[in-house]
Structure formats: structure tokens, C-alpha cells
C-alpha positions in Angstrom: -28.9 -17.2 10.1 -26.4 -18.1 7.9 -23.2 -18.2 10.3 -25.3 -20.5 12.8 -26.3 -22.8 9.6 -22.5 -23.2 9.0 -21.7 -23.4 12.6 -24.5 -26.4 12.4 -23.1 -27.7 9.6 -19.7 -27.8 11.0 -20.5 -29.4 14.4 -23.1 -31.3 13.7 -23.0 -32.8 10.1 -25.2 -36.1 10.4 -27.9 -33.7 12.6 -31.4 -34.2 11.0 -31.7 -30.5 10.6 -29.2 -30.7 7.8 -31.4 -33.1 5.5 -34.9 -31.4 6.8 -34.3 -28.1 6.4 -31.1 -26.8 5.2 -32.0 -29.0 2.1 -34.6 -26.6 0.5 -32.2 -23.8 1.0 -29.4 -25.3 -1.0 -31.6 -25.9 -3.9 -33.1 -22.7 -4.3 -29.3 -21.3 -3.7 -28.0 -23.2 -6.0 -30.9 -23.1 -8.7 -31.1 -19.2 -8.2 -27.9 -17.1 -7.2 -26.0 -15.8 -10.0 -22.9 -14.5 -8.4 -21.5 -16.0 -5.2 -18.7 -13.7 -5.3 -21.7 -10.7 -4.2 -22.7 -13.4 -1.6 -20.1 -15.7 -0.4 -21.6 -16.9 2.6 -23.8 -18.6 0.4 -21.2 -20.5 -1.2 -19.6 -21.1 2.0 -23.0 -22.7 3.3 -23.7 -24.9 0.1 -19.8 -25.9 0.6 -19.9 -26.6 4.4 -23.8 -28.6 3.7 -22.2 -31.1 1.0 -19.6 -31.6 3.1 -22.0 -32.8 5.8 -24.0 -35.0 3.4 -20.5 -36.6 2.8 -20.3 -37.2 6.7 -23.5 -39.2 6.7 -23.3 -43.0 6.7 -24.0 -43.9 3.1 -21.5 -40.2 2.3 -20.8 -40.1 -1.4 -23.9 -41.8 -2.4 -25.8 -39.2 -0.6 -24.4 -36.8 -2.3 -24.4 -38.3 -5.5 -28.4 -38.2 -4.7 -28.4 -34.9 -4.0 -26.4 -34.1 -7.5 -29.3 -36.3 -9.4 -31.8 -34.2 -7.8 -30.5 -31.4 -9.1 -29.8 -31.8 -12.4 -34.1 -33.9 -12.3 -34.7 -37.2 -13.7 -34.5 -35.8 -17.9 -32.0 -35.8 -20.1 -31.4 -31.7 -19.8 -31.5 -30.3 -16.6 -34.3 -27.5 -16.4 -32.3 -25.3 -14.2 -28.7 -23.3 -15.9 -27.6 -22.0 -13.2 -26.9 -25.4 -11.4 -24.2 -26.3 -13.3 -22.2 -23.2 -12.8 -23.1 -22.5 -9.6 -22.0 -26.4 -8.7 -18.7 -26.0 -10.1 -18.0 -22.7 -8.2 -18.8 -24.3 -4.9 -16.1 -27.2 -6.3 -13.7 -25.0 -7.4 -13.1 -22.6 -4.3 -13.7 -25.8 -1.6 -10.5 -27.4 -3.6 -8.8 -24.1 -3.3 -9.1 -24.1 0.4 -7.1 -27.8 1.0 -4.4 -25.7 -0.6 -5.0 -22.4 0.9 -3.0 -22.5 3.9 0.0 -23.2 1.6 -0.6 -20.5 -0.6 -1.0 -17.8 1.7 2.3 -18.8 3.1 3.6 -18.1 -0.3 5.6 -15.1 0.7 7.4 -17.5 3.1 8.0 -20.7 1.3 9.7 -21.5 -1.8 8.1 -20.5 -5.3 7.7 -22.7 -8.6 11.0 -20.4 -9.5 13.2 -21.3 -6.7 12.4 -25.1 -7.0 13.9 -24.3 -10.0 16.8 -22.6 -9.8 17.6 -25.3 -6.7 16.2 -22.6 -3.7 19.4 -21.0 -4.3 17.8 -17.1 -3.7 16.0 -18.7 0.0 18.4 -16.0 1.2 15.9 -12.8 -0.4 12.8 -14.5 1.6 11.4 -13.6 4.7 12.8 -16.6 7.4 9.6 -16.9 9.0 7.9 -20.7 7.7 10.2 -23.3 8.9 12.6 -24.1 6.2 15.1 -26.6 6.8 17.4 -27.5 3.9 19.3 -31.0 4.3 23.3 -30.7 3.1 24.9 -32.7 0.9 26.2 -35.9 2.5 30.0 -36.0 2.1 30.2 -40.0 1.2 27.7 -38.9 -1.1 29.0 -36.5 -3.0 32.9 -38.8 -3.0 30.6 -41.8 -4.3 29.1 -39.1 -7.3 32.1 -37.6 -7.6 33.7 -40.6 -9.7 30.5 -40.2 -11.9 31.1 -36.8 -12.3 27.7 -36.1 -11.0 26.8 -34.3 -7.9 23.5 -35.1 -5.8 22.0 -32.8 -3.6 19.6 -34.4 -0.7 15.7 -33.1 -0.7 14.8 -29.6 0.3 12.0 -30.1 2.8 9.6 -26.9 3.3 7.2 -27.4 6.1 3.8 -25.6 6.4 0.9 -25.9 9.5 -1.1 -28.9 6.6 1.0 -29.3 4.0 4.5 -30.6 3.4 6.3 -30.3 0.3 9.4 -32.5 -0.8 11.4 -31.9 -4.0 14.2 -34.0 -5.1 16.5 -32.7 -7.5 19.4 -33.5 -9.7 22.1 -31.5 -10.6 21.8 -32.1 -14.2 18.1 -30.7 -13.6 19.5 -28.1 -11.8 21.7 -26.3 -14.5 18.7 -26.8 -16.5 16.5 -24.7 -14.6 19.1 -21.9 -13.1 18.9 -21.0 -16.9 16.3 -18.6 -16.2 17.6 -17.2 -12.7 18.1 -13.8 -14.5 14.7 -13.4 -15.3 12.3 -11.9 -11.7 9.0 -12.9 -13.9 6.9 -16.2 -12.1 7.8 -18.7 -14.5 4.7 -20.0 -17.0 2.2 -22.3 -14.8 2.3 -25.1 -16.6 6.2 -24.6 -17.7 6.9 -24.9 -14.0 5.6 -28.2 -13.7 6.7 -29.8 -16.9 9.9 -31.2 -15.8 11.2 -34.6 -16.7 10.0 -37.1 -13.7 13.6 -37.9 -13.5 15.0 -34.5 -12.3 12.3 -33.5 -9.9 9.8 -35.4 -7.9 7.0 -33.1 -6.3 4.9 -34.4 -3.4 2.1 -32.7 -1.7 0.6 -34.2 1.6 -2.4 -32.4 2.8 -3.8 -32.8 6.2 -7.2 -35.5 7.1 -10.0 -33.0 6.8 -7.9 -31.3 3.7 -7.9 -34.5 2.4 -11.3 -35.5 2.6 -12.9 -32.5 1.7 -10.6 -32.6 -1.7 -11.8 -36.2 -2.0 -15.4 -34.9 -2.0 -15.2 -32.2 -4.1 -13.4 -33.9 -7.2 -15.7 -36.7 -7.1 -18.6 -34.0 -7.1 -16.5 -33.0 -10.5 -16.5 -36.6 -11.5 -20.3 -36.6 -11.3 -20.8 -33.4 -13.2 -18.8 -35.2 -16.4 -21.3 -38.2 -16.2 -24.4 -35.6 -17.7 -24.1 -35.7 -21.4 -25.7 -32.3 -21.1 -23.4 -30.9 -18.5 -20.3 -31.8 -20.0 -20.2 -29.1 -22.6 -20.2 -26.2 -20.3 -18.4 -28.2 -17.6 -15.0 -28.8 -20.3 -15.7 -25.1 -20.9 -15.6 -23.8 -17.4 -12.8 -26.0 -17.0 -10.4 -25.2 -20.4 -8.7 -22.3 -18.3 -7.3 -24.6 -15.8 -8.7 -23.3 -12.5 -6.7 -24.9 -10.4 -4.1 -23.4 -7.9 -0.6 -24.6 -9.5 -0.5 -26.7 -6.4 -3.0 -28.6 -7.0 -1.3 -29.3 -10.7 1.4 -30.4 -8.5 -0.2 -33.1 -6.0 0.1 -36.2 -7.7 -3.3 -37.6 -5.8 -5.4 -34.9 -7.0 -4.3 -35.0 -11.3 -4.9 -38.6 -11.0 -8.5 -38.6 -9.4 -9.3 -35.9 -12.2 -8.0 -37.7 -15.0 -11.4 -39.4 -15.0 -13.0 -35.8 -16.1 -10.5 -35.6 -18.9 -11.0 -38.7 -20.2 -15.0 -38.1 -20.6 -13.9 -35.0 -22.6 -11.8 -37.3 -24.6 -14.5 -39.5 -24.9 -17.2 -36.9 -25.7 -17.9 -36.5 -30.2 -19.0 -33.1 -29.7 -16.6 -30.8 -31.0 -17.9 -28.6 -28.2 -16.5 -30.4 -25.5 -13.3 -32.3 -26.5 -12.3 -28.9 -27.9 -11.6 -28.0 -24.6 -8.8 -29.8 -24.1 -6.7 -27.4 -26.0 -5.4 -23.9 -24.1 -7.5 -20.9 -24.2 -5.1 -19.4 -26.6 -2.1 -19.7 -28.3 1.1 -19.5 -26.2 -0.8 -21.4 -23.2 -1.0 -25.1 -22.6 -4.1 -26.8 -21.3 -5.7 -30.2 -19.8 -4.1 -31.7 -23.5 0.0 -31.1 -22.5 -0.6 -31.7 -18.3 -2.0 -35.1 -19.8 0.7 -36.1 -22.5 3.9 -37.8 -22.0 6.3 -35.9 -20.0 3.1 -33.5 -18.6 3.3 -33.5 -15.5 -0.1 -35.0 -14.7 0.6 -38.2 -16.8 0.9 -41.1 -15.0 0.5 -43.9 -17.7 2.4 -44.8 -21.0 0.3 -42.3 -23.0 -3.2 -44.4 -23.4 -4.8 -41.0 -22.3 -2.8 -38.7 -25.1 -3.4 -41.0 -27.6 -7.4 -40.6 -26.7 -6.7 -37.0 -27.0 -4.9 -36.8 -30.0 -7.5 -40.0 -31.5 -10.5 -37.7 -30.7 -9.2 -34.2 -32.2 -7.3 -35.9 -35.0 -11.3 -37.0 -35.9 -12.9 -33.5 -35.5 -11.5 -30.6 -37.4 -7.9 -30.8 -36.3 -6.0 -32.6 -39.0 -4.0 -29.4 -40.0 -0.6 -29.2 -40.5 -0.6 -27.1 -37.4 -1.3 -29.8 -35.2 0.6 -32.3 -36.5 3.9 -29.7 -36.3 2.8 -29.4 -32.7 3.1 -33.0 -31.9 6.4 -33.1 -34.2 8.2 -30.7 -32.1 7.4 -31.5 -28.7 5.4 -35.1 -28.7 7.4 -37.2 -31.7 8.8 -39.9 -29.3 6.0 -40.7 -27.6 3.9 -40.6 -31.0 6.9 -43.2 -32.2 6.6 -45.5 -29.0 3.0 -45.8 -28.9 3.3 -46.3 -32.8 5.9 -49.1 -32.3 3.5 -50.9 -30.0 0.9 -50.7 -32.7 -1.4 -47.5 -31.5 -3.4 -47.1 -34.9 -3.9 -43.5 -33.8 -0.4 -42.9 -33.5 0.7 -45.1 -36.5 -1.7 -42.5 -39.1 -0.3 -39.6 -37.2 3.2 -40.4 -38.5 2.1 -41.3 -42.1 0.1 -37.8 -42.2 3.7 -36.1 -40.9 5.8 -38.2 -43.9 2.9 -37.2 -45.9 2.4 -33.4 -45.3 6.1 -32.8 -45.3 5.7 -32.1 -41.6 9.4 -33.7 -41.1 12.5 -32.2 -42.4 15.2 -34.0 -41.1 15.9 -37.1 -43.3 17.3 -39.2 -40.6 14.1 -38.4 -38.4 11.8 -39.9 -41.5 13.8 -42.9 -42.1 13.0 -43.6 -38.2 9.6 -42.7 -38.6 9.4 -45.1 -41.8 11.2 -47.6 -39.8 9.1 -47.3 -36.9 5.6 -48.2 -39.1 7.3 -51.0 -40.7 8.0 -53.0 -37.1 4.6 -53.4 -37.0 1.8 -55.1 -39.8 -0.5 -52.3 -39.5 2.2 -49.6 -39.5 3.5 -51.7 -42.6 0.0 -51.8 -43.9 -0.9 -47.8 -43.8 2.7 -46.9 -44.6 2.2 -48.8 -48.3 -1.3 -47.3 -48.6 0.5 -43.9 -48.4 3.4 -44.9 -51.1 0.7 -45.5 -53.2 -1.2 -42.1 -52.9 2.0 -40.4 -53.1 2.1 -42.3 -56.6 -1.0 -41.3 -57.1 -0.3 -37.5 -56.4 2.6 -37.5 -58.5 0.6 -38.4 -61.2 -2.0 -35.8 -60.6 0.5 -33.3 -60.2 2.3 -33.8 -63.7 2.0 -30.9 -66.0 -0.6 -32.0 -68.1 -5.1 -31.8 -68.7 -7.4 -28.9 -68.3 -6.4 -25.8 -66.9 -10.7 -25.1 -66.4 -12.8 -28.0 -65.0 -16.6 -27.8 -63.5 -17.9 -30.6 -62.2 -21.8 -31.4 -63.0 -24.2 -30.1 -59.9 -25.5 -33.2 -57.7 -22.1 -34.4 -58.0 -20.5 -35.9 -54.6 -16.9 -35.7 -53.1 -16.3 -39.7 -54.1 -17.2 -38.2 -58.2 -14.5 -35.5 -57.8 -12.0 -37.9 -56.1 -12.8 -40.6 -58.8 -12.2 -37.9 -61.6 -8.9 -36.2 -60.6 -7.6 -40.1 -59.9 -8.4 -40.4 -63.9 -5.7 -38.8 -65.5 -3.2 -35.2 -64.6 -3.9 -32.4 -63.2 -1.0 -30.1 -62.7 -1.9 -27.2 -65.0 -5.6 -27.2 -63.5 -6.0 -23.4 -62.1 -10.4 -23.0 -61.9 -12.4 -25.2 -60.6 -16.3 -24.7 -60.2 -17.8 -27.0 -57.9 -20.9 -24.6 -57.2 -24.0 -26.2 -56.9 -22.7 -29.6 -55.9 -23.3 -32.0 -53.0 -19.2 -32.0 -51.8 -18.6 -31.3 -47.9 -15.4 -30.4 -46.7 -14.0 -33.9 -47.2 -13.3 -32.9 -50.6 -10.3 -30.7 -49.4 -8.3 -33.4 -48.9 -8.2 -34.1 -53.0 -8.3 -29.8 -53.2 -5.0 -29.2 -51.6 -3.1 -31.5 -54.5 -4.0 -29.5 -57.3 -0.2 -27.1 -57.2 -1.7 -24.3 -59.9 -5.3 -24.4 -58.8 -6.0 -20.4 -58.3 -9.5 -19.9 -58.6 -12.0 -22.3 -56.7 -15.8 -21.9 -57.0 -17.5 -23.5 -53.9 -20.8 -21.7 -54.5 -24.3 -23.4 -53.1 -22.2 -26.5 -51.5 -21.8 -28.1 -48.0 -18.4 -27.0 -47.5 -17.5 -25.7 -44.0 -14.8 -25.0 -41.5 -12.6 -27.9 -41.4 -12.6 -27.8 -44.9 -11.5 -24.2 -45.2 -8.8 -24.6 -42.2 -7.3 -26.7 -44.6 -7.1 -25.3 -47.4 -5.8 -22.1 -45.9 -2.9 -23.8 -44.6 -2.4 -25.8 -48.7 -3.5 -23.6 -51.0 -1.5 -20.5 -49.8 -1.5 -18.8 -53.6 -5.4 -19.0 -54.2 -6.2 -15.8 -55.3 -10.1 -16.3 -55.9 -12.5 -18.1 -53.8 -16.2 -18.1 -54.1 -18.3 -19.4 -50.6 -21.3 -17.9 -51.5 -24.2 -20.0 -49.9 -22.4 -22.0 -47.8 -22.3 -23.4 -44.3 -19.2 -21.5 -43.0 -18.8 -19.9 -39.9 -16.7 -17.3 -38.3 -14.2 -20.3 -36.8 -13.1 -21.7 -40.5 -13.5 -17.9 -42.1 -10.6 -16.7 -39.9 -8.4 -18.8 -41.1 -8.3 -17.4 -44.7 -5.9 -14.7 -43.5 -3.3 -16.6 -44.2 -4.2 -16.8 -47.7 -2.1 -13.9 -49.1 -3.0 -14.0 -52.3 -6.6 -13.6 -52.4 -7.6 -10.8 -54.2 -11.8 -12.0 -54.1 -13.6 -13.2 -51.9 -17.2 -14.1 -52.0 -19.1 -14.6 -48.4 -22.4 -13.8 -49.3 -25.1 -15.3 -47.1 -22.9 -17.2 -45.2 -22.1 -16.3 -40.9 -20.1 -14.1 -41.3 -19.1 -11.6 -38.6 -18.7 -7.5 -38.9 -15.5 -8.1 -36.7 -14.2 -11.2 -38.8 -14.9 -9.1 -42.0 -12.6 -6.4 -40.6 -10.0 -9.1 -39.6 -9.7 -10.3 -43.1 -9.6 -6.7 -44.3 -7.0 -6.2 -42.6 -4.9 -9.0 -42.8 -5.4 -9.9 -46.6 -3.3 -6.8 -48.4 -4.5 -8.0 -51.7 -7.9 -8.4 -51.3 -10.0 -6.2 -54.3 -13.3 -7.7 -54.3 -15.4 -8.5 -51.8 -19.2 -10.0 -51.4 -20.6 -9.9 -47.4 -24.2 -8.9 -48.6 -27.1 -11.0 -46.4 -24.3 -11.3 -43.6 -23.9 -9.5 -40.3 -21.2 -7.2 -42.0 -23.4 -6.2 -44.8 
């Protein structure tokens, strides 16, 4: 049944036999199967079907009719296995316009050899027509005088796809760095050279074409539902793309669209996924920034990205050393053209010590004053560092409590009243603060014990203090909102010798991270937790 429904499909795509009854069957497939890899003929069927919808007269908007169905006329589609089982069907159909090509892998130059110039095409087996174009001798007397060599594209030819790579020899001694090394370079690391040194194109053939046309506007769609989108950024963080497809110009610009809705999306959730999985790994966030290979405007898209996580829970030093060491200049051009995003990202890096270099932060401080609002925040953040100063002189209580009910515009209006630098307790238990407050927390240099007891203080808060208040050595977060996601972060904080997580959500596997990552840690309260 199923191998004359794809034959059907296949042959005869605007047949009323698709719309009447093969219909129904893609539904329930779609709304019931929970593993097309146990049944891939039903994937291949709910592939070849949508492909025929798209072959009807009205094509995408049938489809897009046929998406809407669905997902049902609500707000939050009834049915969760429509979503995953959707971007499955997406996933392996765009695999397949790049299939031939990586099958011939074997045969045709890696990632690596692009690289390193093709120069080991001698250790591959001859059999995919590979015809490497010489160096032109009036070119190479024209370089010459420039002391720069030239070498024409390498052209590798498969059955649908053809691949062109031009390459410079400054690019080249660049990459031959890592010839020594037998390892398949990083994914992404592969594809993030500089425009200038190597220009990738991918030309698939008609059908190829089309059916990758389909399938990432199908991808498209899925952003649109507010109630998709979170597992749709999730299913999509890993970047489940063949590195191909990272490669083909057409296909990272038609999907920008589904990055942008992440960018767009306030749920922490969902614009979260814009980072990598894990540390060591870039994600959608670096293909999309300046010099990414994916990028093909002058950084609108990052500076969404960066706008968006800058907002949530991400203004850490952390993040803002990320962007210092490999995103500065474009953070300084889109400042210069007045990007307010990228103009307080440069005043947080002048005011978190983020730069070391002195000639870096007099361009940085040159940079925000070219422009009035550059000018503007750049004098706002003179004063505070005034105003810090000031709090910081030796001077006032060492013990402070703050009355209960009081809010986190009381505790910044009382340490703007007068010095603070000998302050080491401070009881806020029982108060109304949130973890704005830790922006006012992290200036107090002798604070060592910090009573947070009964408050609204959560994880963004506590990522920052772990990364400021390094020589804490007692915290209580007894009663708070805290999760496993900000409780991590405290193993940084060396010095804590007690730690009080009682009725919070705390984990028995966090518990046993901290345990073992904080040597000094003496007393310790998890009762009415999960570790208890």
C-alpha cells in the first residue's frame, strides 16, 4: 500500500486521490507515529504527499492550509506530536537535496581540503570528476609584483550539485595550519572564513531545488505558532543541518526568517536557543553574526540577537567577554552608526572591566562619543562610576538590614546615601527585592555574608553575583524562587563555606555538583528540596 501511494504521489501529484484520500492518512500519521525512524516509509509518504500538495495550482498556500489544519483553529494545538513529527519530515526531505553530494563524500573534497587548498586530492579515490584549473601564467606575473599569488577556482563536479571555491593564497597559509591534524575540522569552524578568502557556492538541481524551497517554507510556517516556536528553536538549537546546507548561500538566507522569530520571541525559552548546546560549540547565534558564515547583512540580525539575550538573563560578564574577543568590531561599527543595543554593550564592557587593553578603551570611548546617544550613556556611566567610587570608600556600617516590604528602588536609594566599603552582612530576608537588586549587590567589595531569605530573588540574579561576588562566604536563599539553572552557577563561588537552599528547586544532582565543586563548603540547608 504504501510504495503504490508514493509511486501515486510521485507520478501523479495534482491526482484527486491525493486530496481525497491520502489526506486522512497523513493526519493520523502525523498526529500519531512516534518514531519514523521504526517506520520510514511513513515519513517517506508524508514527504512525497506535501510535496504533491506543493505541485497543485495554488502550491504553497495549499500547504500552508494543510499546516493550519494541523496545528486547529486555537491558540495551542491539541495534538504534540505534530510538531515533532513535522519537523522530522522537514529535516530529512532537506537532507535529501544534499544527499547525492554527501554520499559522494569519499570522492569529492572535504571541509578540510577546501582548507588546506585540496592539496592531499592525491590520498582520494579518483572516481567523481575533479578537474582542478592551473594557475594562469599572466596571472601569477601580474601578482607576482604584489607579492601575492592567486590560484583560479577548484571546480568539483557531482551528478546535482556543483561546488565552486575561490581561494586566496593569504587564506590559504591560513588554513594549511592545521594540515597536520587527520581530525574533520569543527562544523561550524569550517565554514567561518572571512568572505574575502573563500567564496562557497552550492547549485542544486530543479526538483532539489524545489523540494528545498518547500520544505524551509514549511519551517517558516512552523515559527509563525507562538505555541510551536518553543519546541521548534529547541529541536533546532543542535543545528540539524548537513554542513552543506550551512554552506549554500540560498538555503541560510531563506532560513534567516526562523532565526529572526527566535530573536523576536520574549520567552527565555525560545530565544535561548540561539546559543550552542554546550560550551565549546557554536550555534544559529555565531552562523548569524558578522563574519558567520550565514550573515549576509551589516549585523541588523546580531544585534537582534545580542538586543534580545542582553534583556533576559545574559548580562554576565561571560557574555560580554564573548563578544569582546571575537565580535568587538562589529559591536564598535554598529555602535558608530548609533545601534543603542550595541552602544550599552560597550559601556557595560568599560564598566565591568571587560577590556584590558588601554588603547582598545580609549576607541571604545571614542567610538560612543561620535554619536549623541553614545555621548549620552557614556556620561551616565562616568557618573555611576562616581557614584561607585563613593560607595566603595572605606567608610559606614559593616552590618545593615533593610526593613521587610522594602523594594530594590529602597536598597538602591539607601546605598546611593552615603559609603559603603566596610559593609560585609547584609539581611534583606523578608523583603520584596528581585534579582534586579544584584546589580547594586555586586558593588559592595567586603560584603561576605548576604541574607536573601523569603525574597523574589532568582537566577539571573544569582548568575550574577557568582561571577562579582567571588569571596562570599555565606549566602542564605532560603524560600526563594531559584532554580537549578542560577543554583549551578554558585560553584564558582569558592569561598562559600554556608549555603542555605531550603525549600527552594533544588536538584539531588545539582546538590552533588556544588558538593563537589565548593571545597569550603561546611554548612549546608537542602531540607523540603529534592535532595533532602
Amino acid at each position: 500500500m504504501t510504495c503504490c501511494s508514493l509511486q501515486h504521489c510521485r507520478e501523479r501529484p495534482r491526482s484527486m486521490v491525493v486530496i481525497e484520500v491520502f489526506t486522512p492518512v497523513v493526519q493520523r500519521i502525523l498526529k500519531h507515529n512516534m518514531d519514523f525512524g521504526k517506520c520510514p516509509r511513513l515519513r517517506l509518504f508524508t514527504q512525497e504527499y506535501i510535496l504533491s500538495l506543493n505541485e497543485l495550482n495554488a502550491g504553497m498556500e495549499v500547504v500552508k492550509k494543510f499546516i493550519h489544519s494541523m496545528h486547529g483553529p486555537t491558540g495551542q494545538c491539541p495534538h504534540p506530536r505534530v510538531l515533532p513529527n513535522l519537523v522530522a519530515v522537514c529535516l530529512a526531505a532537506i537532507y535529501s537535496c544534499y544527499e547525492e553530494f554527501i554520499n559522494s563524500r569519499d570522492n569529492s573534497p572535504s571541509l578540510k581540503e577546501i582548507r588546506n587548498g585540496c592539496q592531499q586530492q592525491c590520498d582520494r579515490k579518483p572516481n567523481l570528476p575533479l578537474r582542478l584549473l592551473h594557475t594562469s601564467p599572466d596571472l601569477v606575473s601580474q601578482e607576482a609584483t604584489l607579492t601575492e599569488s592567486r590560484l583560479k577556482p577548484v571546480i568539483v563536479t557531482s551528478n546535482e550539485i556543483h561546488v565552486e571555491v575561490e581561494r586566496n593564497n593569504t587564506a590559504n597559509q591560513k588554513m594549511t595550519a592545521g594540515v597536520g591534524n587527520d581530525s574533520e575540522p569543527n562544523l561550524i569552524d569550517c565554514l567561518m572564513v572571512s568572505p574575502t578568502c573563500s567564496t562557497i557556492s552550492i547549485e542544486l538541481s530543479a526538483q532539489a531545488d524545489r523540494i528545498l524551497g518547500c520544505y524551509v517554507e514549511i519551517l517558516k510556517m512552523l515559527s509563525d505558532y507562538d505555541d510551536w516556536r518553543p519546541a521548534l528553536a529547541s529541536l533546532l538549537q543542535p543545528i540539524p543541518f548537513p554542513k552543506e546546507a550551512l554552506a549554500h548561500e540560498k538555503f541560510t538566507k531563506e532560513l534567516k526568517y526562523v532565526i529572526q522569530r527566535f530573536a523576536e520571541d520574549p520567552r527565555q525559552e525560545v530565544h535561548s536557543c540561539l546559543l550552542s548546546v554546550r560550551a565549546g560549540k557554536d550555534g544559529w547565534f555565531q552562523l548569524y553574526s558578522p563574519g558567520g558564515v550565514a550573515c549576509d547583512d551589516d549585523g541588523e540580525l546580531f544585534a537582534s540577537m545580542v538586543h534580545i539575550l542582553m534583556g533576559s538573563c545574559y548580562k554576565t560578564k561571560k557574555f560580554l567577554l564573548s563578544l569582546a574577543e571575537n565580535k568587538l568590531g562589529p559591536c564598535m561599527l554598529l555602535a558608530l552608526r548609533g545601534n543603542q543595543t550595541m552602544v550599552e554593550i560597550l559601556c557595560l564592557m568599560l564598566e565591568y572591566n571587560i577590556i584590558d587593553n588601554n588603547d582598545t578603551q580609549l576607541q571604545i570611548i571614542s567610538t560612543l562619543e561620535s554619536t549623541d546617544v553614545g555621548k549620552r550613556m557614556y556620561e551616565q556611566l562616568c557618573e555611576r562610576q562616581r557614584e561607585l567610587k563613593e560607595l566603595q570608600r572605606k567608610g559606614g556600617p559593616t552590618r545593615l538590614t533593610l526593613p521587610s516590604k522594602s523594594t530594590d528602588a529602597d536598597l538602591a536609594r539607601l546605598l546611593s546615601s552615603g559609603s559603603f566599603g566596610n559593609l560585609e552582612n547584609l539581611s534583606l530576608a523578608f523583603t520584596n527585592v528581585t534579582s534586579a537588586c544584584a546589580e547594586h549587590l555586586i558593588k559592595l567589595p567586603s560584603l561576605k555574608q548576604l541574607n536573601l531569605w523569603s525574597t523574589q530573588f532568582g537566577d539571573a540574579g544569582l548568575r550574577l553575583l557568582s561571577e562579582h561576588l567571588t569571596m562570599l562566604q555565606v549566602l542564605n536563599l532560603c524560600e526563594t524562587p531559584v532554580t537549578d539553572a542560577g543554583l549551578l552557577a554558585l560553584s564558582s563561588m569558592k569561598s562559600l563555606c554556608s549555603l542555605n537552599m531550603n525549600s527552594t528547586k533544588l536538584s539531588a544532582d545539582t546538590y552533588e555538583d556544588l558538593k563537589a565543586k565548593l571545597p569550603n563548603l561546611k554548612e549546608v540547608d537542602v531540607r523540603y528540596t529534592e535532595a533532602w
